[in-house]
C-alpha positions in Angstrom: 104.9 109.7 83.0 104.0 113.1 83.8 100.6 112.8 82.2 100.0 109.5 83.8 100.8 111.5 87.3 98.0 114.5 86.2 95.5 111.5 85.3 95.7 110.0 89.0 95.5 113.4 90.7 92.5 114.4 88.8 91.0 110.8 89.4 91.8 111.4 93.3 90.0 114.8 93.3 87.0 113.4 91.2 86.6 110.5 93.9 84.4 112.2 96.5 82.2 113.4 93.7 81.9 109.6 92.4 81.0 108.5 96.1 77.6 108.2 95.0 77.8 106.7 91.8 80.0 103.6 92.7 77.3 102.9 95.6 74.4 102.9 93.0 77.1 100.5 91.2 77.3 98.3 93.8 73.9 98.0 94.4 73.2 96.9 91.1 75.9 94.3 91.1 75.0 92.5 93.8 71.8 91.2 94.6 71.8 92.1 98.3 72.5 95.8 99.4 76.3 95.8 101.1 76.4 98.0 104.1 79.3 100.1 103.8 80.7 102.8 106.4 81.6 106.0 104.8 85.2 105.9 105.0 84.4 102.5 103.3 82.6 103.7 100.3 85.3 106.2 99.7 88.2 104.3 99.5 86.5 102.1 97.2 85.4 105.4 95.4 89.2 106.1 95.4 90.2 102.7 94.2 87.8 102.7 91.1 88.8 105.9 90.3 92.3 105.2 90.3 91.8 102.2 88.6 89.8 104.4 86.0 92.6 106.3 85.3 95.1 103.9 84.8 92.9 102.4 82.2 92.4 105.6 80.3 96.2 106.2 80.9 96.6 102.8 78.9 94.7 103.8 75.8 96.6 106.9 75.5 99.1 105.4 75.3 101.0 106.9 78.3 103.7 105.0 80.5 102.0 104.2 83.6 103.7 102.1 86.1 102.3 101.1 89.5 104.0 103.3 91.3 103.6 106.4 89.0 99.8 106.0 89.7 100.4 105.3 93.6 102.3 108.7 93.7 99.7 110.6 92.0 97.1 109.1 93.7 99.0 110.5 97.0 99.6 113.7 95.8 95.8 113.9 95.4 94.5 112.7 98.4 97.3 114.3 100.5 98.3 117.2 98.4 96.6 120.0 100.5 98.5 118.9 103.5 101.9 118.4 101.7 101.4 121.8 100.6 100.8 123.7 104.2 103.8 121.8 105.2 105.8 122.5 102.7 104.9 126.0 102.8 105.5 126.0 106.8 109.4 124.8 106.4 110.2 127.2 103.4 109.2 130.4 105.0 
């Protein structure tokens, strides 16, 4: 479980870098070019990520519920903020 949580943070952290490369993706799936916002193209940057490594998660065999993957993927995306606050409260 643990490893399953590691693989969706690291997904979530790889997902701005892979911004670009799901476009070009997209592009060549479709025959027309979609229009996407940028907020747009990085949720669906973070989706296929994600998505990524809950497949990989699979074939190592690791135990990787929904929700496991969910939580990781939140720690990722809002770990830097969960961390300032955390850090406020405790001293």
């Amino acid at each position: 479980m643990i490893g399953a949580i590691f693989l969706a943070v690291l997904a979530v952290l790889i997902s701005t870098m892979a911004v670009p490369t799901v476009e070009r993706w997209l592009d060549g799936l479709f025959l027309a070019r979609m229009e996407l916002l940028p907020t747009q193209s990085l949720a669906l940057s973070f989706v296929v990520c994600l998505l990524g490594a809950t497949i990989l998660a699979m074939i190592l065999s690791l135990e990787t519920p929904a929700f496991v993957v969910l939580l990781g993927g939140g720690i990722g995306l809002f770990g830097k903020q969960i961390f300032h606050a955390v850090k406020g409260r405790v001293l």
